[in-house]
DRENFIVO-753385 format. One record per residue (C-alpha): residue in three letters; x, y, z. Coordinates in steps of 0.25 Angstrom, whole numbers. Layout:
residues N
ATOM residuo    xx    yy    zz
ATOM     ALA     X     Y     Z
...
//
This chain:
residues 80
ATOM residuo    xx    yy    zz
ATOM     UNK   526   382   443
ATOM     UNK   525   390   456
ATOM     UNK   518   384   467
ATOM     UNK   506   389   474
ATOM     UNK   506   397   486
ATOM     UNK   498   385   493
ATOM     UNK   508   376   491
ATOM     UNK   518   387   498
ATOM     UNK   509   389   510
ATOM     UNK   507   373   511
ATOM     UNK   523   371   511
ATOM     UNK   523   383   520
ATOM     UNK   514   378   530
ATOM     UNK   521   364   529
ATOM     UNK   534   371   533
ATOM     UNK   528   379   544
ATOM     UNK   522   366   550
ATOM     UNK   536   359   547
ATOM     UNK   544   368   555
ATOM     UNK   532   369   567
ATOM     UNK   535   353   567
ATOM     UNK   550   356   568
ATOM     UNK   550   368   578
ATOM     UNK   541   359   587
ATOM     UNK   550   349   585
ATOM     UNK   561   357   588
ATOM     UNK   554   364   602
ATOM     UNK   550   349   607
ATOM     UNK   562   341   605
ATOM     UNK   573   353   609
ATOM     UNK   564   364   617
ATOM     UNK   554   358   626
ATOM     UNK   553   353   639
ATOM     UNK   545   341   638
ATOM     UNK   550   328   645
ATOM     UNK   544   315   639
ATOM     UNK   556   305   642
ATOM     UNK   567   299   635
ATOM     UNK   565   289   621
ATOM     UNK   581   283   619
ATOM     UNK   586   293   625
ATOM     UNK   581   306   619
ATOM     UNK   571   314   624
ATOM     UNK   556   309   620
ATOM     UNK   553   324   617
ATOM     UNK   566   326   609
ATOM     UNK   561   314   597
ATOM     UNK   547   321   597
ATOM     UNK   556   334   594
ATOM     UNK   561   327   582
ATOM     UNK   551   320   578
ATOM     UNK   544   333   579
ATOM     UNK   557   338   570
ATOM     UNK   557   329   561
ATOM     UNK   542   329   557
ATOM     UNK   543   345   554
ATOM     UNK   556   342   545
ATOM     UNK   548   330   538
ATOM     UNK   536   342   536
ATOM     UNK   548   350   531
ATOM     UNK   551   340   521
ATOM     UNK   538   336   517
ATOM     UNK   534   351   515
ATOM     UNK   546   352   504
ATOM     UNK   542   340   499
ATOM     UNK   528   347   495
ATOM     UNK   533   359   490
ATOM     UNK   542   351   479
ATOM     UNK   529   343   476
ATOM     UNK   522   353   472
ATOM     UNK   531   359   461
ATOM     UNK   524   357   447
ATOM     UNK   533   352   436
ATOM     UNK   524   356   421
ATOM     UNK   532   345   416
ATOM     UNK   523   336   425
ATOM     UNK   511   339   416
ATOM     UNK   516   335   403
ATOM     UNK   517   320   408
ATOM     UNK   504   318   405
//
């Protein structure tokens, strides 16, 4: 079946926050000026850049993952 367009703007705004995560990421680990010291060795602000990174690519992920949940198989229905 098709999907509705609320389920399009939801994954929509799920990957418009996803990649905001990712680009702030991206700006504070790589871009920015900020100096909070050293933890082993890298950078403190460099793991919050990933961290940051990482949690948009997990909202990336989990964004797919709602899309393919919400596919509606009619063969479902007949199980009853």
């Amino acid at each position: 079946m098709k999907r509705p367009v609320a389920i399009w703007i939801n994954v929509g705004f799920r990957l418009l926050v996803a990649f905001a995560y990712f680009l702030v990421g991206l700006y504070v680990a790589f871009f920015s000026e900020f100096d909070l010291g050293m933890n082993f060795g890298i950078p403190t602000i460099v793991l919050f850049g990933l961290l940051f990174m990482a949690y948009g690519l997990f909202r990336i992920w989990r964004a797919y993952a709602y899309f393919n949940s919400t596919e509606e198989n009619d063969e479902e229905y007949q199980e009853y």
